[in-house]
PDB file of N, CA, C and O in Angstrom:
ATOM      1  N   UNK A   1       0.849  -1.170   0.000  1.00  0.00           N
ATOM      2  CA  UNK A   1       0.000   0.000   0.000  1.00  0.00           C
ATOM      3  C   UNK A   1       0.899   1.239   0.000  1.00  0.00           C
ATOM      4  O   UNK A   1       1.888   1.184   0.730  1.00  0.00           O
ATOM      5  N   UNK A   2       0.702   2.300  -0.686  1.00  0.00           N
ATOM      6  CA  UNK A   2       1.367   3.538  -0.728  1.00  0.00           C
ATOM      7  C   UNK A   2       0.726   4.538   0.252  1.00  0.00           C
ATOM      8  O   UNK A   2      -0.388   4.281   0.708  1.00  0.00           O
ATOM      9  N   UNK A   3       1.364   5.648   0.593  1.00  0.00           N
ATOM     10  CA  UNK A   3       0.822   6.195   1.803  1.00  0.00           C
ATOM     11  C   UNK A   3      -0.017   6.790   1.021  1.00  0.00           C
ATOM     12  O   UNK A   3      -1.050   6.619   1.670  1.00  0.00           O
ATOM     13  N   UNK A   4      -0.328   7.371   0.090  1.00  0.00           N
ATOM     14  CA  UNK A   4      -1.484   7.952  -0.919  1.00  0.00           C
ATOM     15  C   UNK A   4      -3.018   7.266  -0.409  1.00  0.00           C
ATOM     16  O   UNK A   4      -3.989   7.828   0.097  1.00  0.00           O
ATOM     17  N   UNK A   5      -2.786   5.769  -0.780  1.00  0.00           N
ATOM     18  CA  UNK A   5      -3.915   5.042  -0.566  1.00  0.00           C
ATOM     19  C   UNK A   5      -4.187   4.933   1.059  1.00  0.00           C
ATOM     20  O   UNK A   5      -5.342   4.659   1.385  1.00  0.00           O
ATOM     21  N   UNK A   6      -3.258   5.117   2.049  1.00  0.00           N
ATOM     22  CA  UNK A   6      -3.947   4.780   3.338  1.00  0.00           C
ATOM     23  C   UNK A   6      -3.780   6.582   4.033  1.00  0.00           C
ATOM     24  O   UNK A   6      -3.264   6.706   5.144  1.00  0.00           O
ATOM     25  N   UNK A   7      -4.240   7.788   3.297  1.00  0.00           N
ATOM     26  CA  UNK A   7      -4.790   8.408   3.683  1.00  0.00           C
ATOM     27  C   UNK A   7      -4.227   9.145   4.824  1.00  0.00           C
ATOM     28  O   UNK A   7      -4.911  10.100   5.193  1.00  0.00           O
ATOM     29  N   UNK A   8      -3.073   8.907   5.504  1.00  0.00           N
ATOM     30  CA  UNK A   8      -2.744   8.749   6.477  1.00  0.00           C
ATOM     31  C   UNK A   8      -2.735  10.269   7.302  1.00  0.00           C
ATOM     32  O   UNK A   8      -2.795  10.410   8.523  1.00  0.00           O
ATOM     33  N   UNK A   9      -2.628  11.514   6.124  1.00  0.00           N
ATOM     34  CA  UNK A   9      -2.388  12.732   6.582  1.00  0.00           C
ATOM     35  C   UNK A   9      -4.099  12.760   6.631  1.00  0.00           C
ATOM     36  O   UNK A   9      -4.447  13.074   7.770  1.00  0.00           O
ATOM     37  N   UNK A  10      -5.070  12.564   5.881  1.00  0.00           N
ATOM     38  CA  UNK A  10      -6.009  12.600   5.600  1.00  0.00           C
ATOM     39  C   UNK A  10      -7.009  12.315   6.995  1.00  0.00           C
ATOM     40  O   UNK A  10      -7.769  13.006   7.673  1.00  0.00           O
ATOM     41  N   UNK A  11      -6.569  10.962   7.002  1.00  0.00           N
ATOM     42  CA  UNK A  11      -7.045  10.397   8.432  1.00  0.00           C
ATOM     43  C   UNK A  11      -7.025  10.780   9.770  1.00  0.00           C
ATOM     44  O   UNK A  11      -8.009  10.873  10.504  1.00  0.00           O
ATOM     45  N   UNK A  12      -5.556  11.054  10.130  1.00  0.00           N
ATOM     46  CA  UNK A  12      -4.667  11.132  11.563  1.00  0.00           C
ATOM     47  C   UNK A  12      -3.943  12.751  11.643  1.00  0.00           C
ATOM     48  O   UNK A  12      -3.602  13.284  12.699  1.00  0.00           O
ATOM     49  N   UNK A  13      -3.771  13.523   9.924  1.00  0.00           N
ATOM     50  CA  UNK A  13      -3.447  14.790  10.191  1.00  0.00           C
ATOM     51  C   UNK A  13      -1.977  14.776  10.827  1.00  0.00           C
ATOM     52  O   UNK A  13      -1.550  15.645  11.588  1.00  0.00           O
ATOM     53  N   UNK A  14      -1.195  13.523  10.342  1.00  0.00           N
ATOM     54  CA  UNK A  14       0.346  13.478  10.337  1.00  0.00           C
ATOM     55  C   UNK A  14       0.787  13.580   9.005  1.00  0.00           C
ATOM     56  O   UNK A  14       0.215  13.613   7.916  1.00  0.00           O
ATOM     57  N   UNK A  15       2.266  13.630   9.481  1.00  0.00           N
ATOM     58  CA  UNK A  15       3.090  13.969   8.203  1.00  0.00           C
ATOM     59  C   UNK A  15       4.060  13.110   8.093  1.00  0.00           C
ATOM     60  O   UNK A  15       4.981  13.295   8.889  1.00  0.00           O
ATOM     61  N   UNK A  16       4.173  12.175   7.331  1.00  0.00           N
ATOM     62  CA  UNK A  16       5.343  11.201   6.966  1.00  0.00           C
ATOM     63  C   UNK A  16       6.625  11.679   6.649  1.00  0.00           C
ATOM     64  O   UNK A  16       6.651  12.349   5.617  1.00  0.00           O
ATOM     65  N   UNK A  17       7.572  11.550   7.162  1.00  0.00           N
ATOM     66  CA  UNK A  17       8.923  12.127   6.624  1.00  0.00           C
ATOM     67  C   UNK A  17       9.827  10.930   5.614  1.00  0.00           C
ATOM     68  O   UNK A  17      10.198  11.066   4.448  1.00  0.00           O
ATOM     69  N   UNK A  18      10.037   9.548   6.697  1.00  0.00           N
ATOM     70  CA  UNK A  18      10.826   8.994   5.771  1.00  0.00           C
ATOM     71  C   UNK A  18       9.812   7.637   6.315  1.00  0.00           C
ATOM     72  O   UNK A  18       8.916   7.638   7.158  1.00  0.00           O
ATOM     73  N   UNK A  19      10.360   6.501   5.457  1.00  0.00           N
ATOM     74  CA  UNK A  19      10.135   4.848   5.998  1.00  0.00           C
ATOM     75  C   UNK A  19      11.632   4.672   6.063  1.00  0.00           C
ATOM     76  O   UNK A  19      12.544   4.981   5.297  1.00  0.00           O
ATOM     77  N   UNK A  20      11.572   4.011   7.352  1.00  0.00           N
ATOM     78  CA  UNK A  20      13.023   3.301   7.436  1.00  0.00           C
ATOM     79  C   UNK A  20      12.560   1.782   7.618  1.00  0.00           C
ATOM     80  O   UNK A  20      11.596   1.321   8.229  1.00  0.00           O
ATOM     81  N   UNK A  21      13.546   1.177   6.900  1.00  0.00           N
ATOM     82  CA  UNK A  21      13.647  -0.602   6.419  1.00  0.00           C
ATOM     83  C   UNK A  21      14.996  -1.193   7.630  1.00  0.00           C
ATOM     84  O   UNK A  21      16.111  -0.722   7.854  1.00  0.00           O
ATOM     85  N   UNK A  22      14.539  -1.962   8.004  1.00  0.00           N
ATOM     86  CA  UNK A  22      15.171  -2.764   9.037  1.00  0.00           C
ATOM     87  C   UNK A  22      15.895  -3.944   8.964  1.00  0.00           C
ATOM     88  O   UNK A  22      15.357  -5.023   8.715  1.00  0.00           O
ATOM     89  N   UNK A  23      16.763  -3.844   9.110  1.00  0.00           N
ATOM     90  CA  UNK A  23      17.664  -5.343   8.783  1.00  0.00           C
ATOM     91  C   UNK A  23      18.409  -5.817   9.674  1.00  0.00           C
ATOM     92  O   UNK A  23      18.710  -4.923  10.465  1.00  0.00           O
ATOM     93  N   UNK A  24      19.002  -7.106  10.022  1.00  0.00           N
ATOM     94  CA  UNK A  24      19.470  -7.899  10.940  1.00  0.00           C
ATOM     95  C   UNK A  24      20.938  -8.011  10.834  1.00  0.00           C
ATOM     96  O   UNK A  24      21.262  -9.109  10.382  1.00  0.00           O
ATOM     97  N   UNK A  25      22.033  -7.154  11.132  1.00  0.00           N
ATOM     98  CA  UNK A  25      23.010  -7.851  11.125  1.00  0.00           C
ATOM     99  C   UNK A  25      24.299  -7.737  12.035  1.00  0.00           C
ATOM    100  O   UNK A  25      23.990  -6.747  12.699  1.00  0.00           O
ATOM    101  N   UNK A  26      25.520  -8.114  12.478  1.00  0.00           N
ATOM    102  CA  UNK A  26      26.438  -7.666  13.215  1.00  0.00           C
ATOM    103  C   UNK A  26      27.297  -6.946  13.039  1.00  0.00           C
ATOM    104  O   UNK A  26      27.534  -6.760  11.846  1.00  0.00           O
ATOM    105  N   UNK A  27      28.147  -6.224  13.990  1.00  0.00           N
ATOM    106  CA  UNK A  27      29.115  -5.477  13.976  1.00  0.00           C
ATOM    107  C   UNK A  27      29.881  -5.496  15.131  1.00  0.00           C
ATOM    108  O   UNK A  27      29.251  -5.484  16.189  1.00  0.00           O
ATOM    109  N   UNK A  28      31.083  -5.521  15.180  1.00  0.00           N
ATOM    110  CA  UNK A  28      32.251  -6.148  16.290  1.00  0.00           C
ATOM    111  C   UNK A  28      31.330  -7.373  17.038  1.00  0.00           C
ATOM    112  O   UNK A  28      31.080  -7.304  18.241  1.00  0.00           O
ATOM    113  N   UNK A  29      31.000  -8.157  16.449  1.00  0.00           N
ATOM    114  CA  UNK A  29      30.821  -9.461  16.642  1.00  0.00           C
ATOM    115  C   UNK A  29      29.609  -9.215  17.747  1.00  0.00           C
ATOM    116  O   UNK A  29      29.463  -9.955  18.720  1.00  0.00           O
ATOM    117  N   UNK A  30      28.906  -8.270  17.512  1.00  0.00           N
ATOM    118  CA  UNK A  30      27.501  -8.025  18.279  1.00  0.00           C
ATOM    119  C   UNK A  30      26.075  -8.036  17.092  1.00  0.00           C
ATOM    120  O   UNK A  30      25.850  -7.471  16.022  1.00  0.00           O
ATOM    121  N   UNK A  31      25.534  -8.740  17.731  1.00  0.00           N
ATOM    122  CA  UNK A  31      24.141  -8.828  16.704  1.00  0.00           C
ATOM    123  C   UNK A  31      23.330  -7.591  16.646  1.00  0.00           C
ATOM    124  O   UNK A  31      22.507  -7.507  17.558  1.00  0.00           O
ATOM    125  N   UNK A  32      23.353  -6.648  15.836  1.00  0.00           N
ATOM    126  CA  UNK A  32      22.389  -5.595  15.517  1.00  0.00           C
ATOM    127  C   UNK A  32      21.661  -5.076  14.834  1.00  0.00           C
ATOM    128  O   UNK A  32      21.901  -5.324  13.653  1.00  0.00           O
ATOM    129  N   UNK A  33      20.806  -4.414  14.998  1.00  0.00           N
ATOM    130  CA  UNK A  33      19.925  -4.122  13.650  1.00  0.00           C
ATOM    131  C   UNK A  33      19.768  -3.075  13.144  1.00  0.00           C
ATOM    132  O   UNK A  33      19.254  -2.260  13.910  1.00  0.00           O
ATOM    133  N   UNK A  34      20.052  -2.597  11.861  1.00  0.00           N
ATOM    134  CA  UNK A  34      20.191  -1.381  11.186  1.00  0.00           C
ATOM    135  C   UNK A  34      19.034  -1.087  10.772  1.00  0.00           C
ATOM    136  O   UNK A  34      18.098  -1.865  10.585  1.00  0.00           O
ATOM    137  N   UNK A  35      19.076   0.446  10.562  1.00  0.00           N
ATOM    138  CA  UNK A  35      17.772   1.348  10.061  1.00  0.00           C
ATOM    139  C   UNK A  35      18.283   2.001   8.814  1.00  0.00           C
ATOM    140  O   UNK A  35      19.299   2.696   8.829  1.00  0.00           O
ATOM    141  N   UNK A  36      17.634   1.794   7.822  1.00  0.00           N
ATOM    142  CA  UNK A  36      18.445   2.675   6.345  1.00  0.00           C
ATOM    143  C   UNK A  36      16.934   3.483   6.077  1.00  0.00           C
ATOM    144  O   UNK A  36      15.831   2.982   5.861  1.00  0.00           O
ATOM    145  N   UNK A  37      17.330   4.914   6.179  1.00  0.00           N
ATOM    146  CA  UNK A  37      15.781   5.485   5.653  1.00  0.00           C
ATOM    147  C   UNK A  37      16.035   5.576   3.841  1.00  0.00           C
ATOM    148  O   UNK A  37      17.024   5.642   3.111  1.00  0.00           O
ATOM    149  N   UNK A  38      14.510   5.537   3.633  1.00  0.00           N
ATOM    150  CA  UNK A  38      14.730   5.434   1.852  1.00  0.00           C
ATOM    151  C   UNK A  38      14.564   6.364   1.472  1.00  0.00           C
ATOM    152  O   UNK A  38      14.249   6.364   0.282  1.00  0.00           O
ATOM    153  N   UNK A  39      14.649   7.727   2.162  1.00  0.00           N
ATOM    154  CA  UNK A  39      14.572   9.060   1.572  1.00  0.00           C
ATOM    155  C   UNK A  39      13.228  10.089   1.678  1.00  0.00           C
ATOM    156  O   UNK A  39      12.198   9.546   2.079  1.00  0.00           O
ATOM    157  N   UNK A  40      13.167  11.347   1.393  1.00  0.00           N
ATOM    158  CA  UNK A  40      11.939  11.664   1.792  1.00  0.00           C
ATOM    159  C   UNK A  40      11.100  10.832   0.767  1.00  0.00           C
ATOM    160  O   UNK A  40      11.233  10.345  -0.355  1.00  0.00           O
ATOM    161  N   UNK A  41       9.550  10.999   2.407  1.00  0.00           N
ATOM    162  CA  UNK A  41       8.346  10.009   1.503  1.00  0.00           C
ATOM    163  C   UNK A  41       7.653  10.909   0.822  1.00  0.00           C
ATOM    164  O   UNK A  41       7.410  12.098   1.030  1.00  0.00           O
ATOM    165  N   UNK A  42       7.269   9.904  -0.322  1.00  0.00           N
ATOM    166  CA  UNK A  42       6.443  11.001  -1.272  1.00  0.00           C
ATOM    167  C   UNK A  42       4.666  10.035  -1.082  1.00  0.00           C
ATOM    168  O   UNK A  42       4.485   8.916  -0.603  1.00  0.00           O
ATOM    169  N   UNK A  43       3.898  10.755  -1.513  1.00  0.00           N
ATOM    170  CA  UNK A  43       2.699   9.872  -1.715  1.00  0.00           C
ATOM    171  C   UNK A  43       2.792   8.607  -2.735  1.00  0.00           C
ATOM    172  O   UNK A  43       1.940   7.730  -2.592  1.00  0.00           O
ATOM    173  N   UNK A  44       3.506   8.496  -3.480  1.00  0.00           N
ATOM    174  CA  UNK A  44       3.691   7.273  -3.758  1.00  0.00           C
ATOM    175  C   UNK A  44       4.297   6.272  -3.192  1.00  0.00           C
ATOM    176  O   UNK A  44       4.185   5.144  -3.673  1.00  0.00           O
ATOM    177  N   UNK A  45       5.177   6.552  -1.874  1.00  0.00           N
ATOM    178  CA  UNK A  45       6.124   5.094  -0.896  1.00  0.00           C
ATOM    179  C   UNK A  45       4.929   4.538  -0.955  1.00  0.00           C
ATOM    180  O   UNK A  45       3.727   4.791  -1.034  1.00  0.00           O
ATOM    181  N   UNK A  46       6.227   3.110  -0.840  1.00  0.00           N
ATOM    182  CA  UNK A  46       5.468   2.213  -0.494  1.00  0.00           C
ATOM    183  C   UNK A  46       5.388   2.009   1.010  1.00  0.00           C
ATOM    184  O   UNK A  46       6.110   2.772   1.653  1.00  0.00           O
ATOM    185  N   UNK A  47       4.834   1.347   1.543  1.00  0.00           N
ATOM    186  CA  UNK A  47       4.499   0.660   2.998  1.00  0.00           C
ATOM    187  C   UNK A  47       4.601  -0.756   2.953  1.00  0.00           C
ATOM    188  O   UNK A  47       3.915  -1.521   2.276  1.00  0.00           O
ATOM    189  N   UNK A  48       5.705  -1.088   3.896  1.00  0.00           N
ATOM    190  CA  UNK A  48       5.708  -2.601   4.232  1.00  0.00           C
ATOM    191  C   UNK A  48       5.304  -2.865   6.238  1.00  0.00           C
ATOM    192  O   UNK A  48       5.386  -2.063   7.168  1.00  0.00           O
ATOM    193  N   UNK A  49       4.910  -4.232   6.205  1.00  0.00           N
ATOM    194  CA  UNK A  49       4.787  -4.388   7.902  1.00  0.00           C
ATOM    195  C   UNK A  49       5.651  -4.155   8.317  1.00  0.00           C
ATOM    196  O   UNK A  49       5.430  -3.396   9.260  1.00  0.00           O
ATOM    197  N   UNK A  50       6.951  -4.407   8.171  1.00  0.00           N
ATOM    198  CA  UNK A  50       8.202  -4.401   8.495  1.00  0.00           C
ATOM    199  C   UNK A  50       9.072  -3.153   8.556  1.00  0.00           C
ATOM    200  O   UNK A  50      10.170  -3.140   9.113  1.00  0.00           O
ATOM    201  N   UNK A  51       8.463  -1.999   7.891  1.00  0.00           N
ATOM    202  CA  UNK A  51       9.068  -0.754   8.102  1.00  0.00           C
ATOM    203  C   UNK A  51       8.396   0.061   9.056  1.00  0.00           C
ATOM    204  O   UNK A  51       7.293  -0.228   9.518  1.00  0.00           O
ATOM    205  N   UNK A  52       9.111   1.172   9.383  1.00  0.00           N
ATOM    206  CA  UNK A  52       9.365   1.983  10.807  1.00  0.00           C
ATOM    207  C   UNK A  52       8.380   2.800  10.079  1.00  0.00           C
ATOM    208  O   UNK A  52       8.230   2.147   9.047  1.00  0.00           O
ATOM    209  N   UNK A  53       7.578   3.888   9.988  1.00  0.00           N
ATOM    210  CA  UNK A  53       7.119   4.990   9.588  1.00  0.00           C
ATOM    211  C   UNK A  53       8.034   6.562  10.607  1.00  0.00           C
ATOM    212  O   UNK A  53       7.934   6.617  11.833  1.00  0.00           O
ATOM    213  N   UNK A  54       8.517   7.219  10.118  1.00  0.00           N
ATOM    214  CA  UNK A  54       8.862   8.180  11.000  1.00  0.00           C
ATOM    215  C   UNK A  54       8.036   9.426  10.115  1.00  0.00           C
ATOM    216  O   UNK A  54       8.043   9.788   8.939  1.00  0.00           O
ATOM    217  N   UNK A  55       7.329   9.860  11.361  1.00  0.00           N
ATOM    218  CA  UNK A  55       6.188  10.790  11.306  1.00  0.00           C
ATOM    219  C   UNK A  55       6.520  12.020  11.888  1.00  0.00           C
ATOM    220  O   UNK A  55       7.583  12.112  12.502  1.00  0.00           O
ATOM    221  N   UNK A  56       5.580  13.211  11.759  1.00  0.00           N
ATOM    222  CA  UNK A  56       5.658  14.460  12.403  1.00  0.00           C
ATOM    223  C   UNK A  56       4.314  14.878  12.687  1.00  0.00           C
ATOM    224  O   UNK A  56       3.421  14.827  11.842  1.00  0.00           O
ATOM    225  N   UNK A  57       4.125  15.366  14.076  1.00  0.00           N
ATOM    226  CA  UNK A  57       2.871  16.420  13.685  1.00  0.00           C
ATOM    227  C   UNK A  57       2.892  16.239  15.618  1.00  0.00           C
ATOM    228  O   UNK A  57       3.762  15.920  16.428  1.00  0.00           O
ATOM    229  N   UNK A  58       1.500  16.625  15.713  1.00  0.00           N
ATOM    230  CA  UNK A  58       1.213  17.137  17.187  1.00  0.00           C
ATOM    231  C   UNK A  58       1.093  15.313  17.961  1.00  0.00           C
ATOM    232  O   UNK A  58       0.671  14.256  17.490  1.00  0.00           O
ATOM    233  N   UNK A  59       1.717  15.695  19.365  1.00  0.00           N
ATOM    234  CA  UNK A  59       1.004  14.099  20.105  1.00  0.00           C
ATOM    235  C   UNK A  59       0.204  13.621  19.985  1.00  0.00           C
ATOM    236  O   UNK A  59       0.308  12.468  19.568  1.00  0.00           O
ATOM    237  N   UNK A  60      -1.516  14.325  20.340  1.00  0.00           N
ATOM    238  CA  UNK A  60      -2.389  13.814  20.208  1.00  0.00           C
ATOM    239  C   UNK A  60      -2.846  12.859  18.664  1.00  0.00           C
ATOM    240  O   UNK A  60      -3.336  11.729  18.685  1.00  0.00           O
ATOM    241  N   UNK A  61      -2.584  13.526  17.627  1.00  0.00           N
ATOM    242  CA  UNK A  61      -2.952  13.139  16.551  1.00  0.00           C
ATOM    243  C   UNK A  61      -1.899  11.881  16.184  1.00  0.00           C
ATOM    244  O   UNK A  61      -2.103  11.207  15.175  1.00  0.00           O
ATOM    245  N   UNK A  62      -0.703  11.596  17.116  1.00  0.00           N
ATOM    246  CA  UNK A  62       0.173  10.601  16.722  1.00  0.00           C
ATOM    247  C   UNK A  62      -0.282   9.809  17.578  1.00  0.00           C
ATOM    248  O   UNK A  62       0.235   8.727  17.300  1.00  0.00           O
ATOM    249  N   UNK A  63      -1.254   9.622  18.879  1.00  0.00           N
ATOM    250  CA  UNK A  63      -1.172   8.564  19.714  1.00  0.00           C
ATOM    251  C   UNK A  63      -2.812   8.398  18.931  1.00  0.00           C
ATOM    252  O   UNK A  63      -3.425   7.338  19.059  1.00  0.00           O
ATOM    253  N   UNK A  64      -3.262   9.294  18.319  1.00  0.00           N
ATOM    254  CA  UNK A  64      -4.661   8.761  17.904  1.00  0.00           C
ATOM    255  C   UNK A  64      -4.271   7.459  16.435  1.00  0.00           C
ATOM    256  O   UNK A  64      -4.960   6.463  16.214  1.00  0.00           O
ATOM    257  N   UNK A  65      -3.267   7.789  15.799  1.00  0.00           N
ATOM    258  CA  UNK A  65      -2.746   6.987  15.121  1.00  0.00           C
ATOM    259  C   UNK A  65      -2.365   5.335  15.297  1.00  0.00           C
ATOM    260  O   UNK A  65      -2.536   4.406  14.508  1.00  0.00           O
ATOM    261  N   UNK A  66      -1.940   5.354  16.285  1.00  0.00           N
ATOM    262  CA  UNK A  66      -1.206   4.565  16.935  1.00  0.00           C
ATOM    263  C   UNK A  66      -2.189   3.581  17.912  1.00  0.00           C
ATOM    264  O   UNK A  66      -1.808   2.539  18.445  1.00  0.00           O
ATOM    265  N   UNK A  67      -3.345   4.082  17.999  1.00  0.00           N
ATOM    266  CA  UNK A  67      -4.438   3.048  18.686  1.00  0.00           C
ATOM    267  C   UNK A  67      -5.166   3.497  17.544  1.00  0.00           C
ATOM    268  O   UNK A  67      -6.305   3.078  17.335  1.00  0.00           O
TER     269      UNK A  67
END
């Protein structure tokens, strides 16, 4: 789904900045997990389960999101 289709400023009255994609791997022999953002979002990103959304806007309208 692209953020276009789920409305999201529309809905909740946030603002998407980036999606960051998450991956599994180590460094000095410690297991960690990296965040690579894919750049500013446009209404066409895509949305996966697996990505972070990093948002902007007021609390209320982010915790109304979020439940």
């Amino acid at each position: 789904m692209t953020l276009a289709q789920a409305h999201l400023t529309k809905r909740y009255n946030v603002i998407v900045l980036t999606v960051l994609t998450l991956s599994k791997g180590s460094e000095d022999g410690l297991a960690k997990i990296f965040r690579r953002a894919s750049g500013i979002a446009t209404p066409e990103t895509m949305m996966r389960d697996d990505e972070v959304l990093v948002i902007f806007d007021e609390l209320a309208d982010i915790e109304q999101l979020m439940h």
